[in-house]
C-alpha positions as CSV (number, residue, x, y, z in Angstrom):
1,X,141.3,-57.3,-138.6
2,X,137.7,-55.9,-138.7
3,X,136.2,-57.5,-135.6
4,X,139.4,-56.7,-133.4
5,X,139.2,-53.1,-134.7
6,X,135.9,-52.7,-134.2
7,X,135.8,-54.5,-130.5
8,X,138.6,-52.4,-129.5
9,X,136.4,-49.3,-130.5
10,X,133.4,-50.4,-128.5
11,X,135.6,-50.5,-125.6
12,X,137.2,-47.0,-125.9
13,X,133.7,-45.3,-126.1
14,X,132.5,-47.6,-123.1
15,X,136.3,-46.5,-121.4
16,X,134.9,-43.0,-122.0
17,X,131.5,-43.2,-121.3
18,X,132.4,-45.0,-117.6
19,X,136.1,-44.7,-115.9
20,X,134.9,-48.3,-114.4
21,X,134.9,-49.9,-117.9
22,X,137.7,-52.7,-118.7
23,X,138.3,-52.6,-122.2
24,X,137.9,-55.5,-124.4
25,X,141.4,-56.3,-125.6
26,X,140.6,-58.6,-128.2
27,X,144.3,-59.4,-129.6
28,X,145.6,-61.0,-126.6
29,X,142.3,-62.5,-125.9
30,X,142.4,-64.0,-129.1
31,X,146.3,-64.8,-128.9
32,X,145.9,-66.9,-125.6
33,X,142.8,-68.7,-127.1
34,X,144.5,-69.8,-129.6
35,X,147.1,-71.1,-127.3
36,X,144.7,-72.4,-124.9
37,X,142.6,-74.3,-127.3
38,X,144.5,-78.0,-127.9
39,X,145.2,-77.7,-124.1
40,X,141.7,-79.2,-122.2
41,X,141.4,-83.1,-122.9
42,X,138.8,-83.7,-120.9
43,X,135.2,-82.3,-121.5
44,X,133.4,-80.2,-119.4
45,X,130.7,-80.6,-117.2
46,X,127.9,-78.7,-118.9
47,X,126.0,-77.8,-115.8
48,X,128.6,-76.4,-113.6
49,X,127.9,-73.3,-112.6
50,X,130.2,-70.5,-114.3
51,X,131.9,-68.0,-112.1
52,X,131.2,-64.7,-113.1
53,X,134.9,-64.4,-114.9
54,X,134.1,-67.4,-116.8
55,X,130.9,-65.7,-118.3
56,X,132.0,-62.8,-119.0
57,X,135.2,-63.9,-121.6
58,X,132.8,-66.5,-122.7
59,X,130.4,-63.3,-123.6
60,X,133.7,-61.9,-124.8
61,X,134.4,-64.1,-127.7
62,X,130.7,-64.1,-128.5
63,X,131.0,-60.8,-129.1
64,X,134.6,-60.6,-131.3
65,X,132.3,-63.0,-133.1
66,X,129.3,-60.9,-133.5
67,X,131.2,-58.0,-134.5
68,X,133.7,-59.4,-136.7
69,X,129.9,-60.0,-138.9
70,X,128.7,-56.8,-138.2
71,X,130.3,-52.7,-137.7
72,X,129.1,-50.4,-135.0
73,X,127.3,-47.5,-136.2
74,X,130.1,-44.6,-136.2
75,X,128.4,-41.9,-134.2
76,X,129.9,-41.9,-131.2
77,X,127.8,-39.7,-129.5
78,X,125.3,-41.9,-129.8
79,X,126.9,-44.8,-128.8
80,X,128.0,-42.9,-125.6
81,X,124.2,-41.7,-125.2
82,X,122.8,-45.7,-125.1
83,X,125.9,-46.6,-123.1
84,X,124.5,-44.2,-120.6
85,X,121.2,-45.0,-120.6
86,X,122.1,-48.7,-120.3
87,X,124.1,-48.5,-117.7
88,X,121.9,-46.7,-115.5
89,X,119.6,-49.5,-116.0
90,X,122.2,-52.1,-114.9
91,X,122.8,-50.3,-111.9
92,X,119.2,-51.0,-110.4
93,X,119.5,-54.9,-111.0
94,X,121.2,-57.6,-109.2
95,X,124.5,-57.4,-110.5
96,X,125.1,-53.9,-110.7
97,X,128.8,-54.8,-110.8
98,X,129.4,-56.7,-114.1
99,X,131.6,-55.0,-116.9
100,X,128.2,-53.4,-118.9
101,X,128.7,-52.6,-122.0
102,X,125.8,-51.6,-124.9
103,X,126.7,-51.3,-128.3
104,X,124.7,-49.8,-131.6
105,X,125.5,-52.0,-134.4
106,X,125.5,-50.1,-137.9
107,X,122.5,-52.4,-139.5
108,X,118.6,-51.4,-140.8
109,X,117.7,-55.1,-139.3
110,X,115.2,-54.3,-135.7
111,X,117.1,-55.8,-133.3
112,X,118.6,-56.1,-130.1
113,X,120.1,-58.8,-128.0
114,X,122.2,-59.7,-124.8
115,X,125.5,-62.1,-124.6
116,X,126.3,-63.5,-121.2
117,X,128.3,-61.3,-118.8
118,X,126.6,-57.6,-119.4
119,X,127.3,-57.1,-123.3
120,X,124.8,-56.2,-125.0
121,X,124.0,-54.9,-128.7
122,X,121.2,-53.0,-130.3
123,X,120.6,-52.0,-134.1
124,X,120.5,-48.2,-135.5
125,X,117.6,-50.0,-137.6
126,X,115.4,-50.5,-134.3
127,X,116.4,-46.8,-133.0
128,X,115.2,-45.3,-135.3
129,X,111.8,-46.7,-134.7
130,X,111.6,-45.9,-131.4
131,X,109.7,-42.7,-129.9
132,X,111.3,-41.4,-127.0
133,X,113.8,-42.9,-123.7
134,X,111.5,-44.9,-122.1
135,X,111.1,-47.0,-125.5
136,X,114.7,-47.2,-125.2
137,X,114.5,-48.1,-121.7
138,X,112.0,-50.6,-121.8
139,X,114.2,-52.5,-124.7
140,X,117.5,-52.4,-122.9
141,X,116.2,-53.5,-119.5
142,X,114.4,-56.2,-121.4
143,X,117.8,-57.4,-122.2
144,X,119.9,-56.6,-119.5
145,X,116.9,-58.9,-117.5
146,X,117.9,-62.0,-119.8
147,X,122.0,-61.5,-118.6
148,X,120.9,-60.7,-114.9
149,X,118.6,-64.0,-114.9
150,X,121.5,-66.0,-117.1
151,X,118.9,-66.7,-119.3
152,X,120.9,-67.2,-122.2
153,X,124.1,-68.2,-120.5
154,X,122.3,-71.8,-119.3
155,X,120.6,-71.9,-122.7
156,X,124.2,-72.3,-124.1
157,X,124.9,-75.0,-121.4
158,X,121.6,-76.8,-121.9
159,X,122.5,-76.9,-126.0
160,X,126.1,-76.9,-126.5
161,X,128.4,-79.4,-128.4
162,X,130.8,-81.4,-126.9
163,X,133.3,-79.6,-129.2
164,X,132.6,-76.5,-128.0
165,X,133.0,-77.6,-124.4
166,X,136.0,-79.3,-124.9
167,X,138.0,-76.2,-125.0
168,X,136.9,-76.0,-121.5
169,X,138.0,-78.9,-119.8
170,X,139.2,-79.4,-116.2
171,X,142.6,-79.8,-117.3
172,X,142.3,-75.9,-117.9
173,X,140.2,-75.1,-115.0
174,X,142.0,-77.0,-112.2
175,X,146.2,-76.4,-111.1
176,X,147.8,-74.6,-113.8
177,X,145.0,-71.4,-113.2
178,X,145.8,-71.8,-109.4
179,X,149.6,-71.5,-110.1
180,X,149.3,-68.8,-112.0
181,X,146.5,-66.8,-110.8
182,X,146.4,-64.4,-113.8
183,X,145.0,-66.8,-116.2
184,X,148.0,-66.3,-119.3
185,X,146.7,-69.7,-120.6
186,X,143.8,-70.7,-118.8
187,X,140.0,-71.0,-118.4
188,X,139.5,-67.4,-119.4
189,X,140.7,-67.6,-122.6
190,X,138.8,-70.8,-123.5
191,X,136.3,-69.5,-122.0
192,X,136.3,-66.7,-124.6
193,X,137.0,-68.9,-127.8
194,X,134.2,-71.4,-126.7
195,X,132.2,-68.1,-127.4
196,X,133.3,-67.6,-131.0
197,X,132.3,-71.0,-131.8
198,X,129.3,-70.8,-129.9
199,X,128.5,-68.3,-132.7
200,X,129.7,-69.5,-135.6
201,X,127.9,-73.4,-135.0
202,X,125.0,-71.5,-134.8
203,X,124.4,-72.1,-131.0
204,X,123.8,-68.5,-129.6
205,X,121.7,-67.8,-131.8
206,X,119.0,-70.0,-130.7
207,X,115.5,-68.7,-129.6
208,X,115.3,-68.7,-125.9
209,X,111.8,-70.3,-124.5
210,X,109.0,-68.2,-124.8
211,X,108.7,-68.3,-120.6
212,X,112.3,-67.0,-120.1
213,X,111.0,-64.1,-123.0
214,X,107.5,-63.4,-121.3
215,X,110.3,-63.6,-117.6
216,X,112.6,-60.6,-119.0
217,X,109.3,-58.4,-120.3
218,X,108.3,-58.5,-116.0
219,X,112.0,-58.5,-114.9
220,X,112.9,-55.3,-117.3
221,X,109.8,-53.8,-116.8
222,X,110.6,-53.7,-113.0
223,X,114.3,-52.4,-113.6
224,X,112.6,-49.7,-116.2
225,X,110.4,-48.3,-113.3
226,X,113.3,-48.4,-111.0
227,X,115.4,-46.2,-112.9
228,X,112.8,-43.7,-113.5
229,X,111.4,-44.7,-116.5
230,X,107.2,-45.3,-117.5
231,X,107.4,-48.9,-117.7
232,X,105.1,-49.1,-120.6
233,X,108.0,-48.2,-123.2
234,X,108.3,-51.6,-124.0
235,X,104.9,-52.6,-124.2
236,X,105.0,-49.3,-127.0
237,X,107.7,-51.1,-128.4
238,X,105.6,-54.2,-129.2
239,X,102.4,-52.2,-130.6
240,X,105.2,-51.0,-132.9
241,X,106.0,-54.1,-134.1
242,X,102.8,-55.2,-134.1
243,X,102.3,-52.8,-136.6
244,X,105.6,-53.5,-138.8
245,X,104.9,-53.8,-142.3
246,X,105.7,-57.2,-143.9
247,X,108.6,-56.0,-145.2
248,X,110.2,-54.5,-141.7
249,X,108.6,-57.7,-140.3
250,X,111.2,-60.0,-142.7
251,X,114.2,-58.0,-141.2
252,X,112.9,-58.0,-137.8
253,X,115.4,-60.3,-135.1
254,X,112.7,-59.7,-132.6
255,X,109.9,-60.8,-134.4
256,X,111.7,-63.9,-135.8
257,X,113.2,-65.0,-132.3
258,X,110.6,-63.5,-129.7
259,X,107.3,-65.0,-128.7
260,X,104.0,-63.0,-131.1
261,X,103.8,-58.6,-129.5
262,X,100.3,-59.5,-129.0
263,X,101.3,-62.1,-126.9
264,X,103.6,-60.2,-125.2
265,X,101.9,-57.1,-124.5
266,X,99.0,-59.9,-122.9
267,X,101.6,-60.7,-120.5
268,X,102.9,-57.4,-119.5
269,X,99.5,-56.0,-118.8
270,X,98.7,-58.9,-116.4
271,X,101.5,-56.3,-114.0
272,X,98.9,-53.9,-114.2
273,X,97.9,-51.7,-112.0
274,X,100.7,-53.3,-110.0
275,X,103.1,-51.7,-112.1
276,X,102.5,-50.4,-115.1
277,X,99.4,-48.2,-114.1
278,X,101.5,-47.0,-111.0
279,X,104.9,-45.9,-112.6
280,X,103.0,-44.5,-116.2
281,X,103.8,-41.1,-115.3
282,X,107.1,-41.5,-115.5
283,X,109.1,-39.4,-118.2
284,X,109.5,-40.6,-121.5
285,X,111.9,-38.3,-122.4
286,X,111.2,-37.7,-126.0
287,X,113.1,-34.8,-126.8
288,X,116.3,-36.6,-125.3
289,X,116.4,-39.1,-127.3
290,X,115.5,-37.3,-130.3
291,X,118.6,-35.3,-129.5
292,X,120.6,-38.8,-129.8
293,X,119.5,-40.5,-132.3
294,X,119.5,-38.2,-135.2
């Protein structure tokens, strides 16, 4: 199947790009979810607080999802190039330790977006409107700020269906995990088909709030200047899409998701001097990433 095969190539590149990287295997995820579903009777609780395993196999089946809609772009190179880039990002936040993993999805649409538990996609469409590594930068640490502050993993509990929860009752959660310890049939796996219907009932795909948006511009623009990057990529980023023509406007995810650039670029200058001004000397890296994305 599509979505498997193309999962399962996202995490060889990932595998290759990091020793640390588990790959996604998708058939048995998919095997014991099916097995897991009819198994939770009782619903639940929509604010408990996820362990980390739960969010990341939910993040999972969001992703088989996503991808089982959309291909990744098949330069690999590439893909290993963002990979890097991404994960050295990841490694100056607050948890450095997830399973990161960035993928280019093969599609002209300018967008990018993160699933719970350190996945996180971006389009060949907005690449190839962006300048230089620090654009880059500034776009992935935006992102990789909305899975370090769970932004969108407590959107999903705030907005979920009962059905979808129900596949993750305490039923699930409680003994039979403890007996086994490795999960065959447990939480894990409904975890991760609660994530493919988060997708297809429409719930991921949501707009987050415009504060948690205007929170991930300051968070990733701190992670940015950590990593040795000018900060301002991703304020360059929004004067670009400012500037999109109607047409690249209608096939714009950020634009249609994300509060107004203007407004955004307001915000992020309220950092300076604090931040911006200080780390602008930072390299952008043009030629790089040039070099990448051909």
């Amino acid at each position: 199947m599509r979505y498997i095969q193309s999962v399962l190539l996202l995490g060889a590149l990932l595998c290759a790009a990091t020793p640390g990287f588990a790959q996604l295997n998708l058939n048995k995820l998919f095997d014991n979810a099916k097995k897991v579903a009819g198994a939770a009777s009782k619903l639940q609780d929509a604010n408990k607080e996820f362990t980390q395993d739960e969010e990341i196999s939910l993040g999972q089946g969001i992703a088989a999802s996503v991808l089982g809609a959309s291909t990744l772009h098949g330069d690999q190179e590439l893909q290993l190039y963002v990979n890097r880039v991404g994960r050295w990002i990841a490694s100056q936040s607050e948890r450095p330790d997830l399973p990161w993993s960035f993928g280019v999805l093969e599609t002209e649409t300018i967008s990018a977006f993160a699933i719970p538990g350190g996945i996180i996609f971006v389009s060949h469409g907005l690449l190839k409107r962006l300048n230089n590594e620090s654009e880059l930068a500034g776009v992935l640490a935006h992102e990789i700020a909305h899975v370090v502050q769970k932004h969108n993993l407590k959107a999903i509990q705030s907005t979920a269906s009962s059905e979808v929860w129900s596949s993750l009752g305490k039923e699930v959660a409680g003994q039979a995990i403890a007996r086994r310890g490795n999960d065959a049939y447990g939480l894990k796996s409904a975890a991760a088909d609660a994530g493919v219907g988060l997708v297809k009932d429409g719930v991921f795909l949501r707009p987050l709030d415009r504060s948690l948006e205007f929170e991930a511009d300051r968070v990733g623009a701190v992670l940015a200047a950590r990593a040795g990057y000018d900060p301002n990529g991703l304020v360059a980023v929004q004067q670009m899409l400012q500037a999109a023509t109607a047409e690249e406007s209608s096939a714009s995810h950020f634009l249609s998701s994300h509060p107004p650039p203007a407004e955004r670029i307001a915000e992020m200058e309220k950092l300076a001097p604090k931040l911006l001004d200080r780390f602008a000397g930072q390299p952008l890296l043009e030629a790089r990433y040039k070099g990448a994305v051909k």
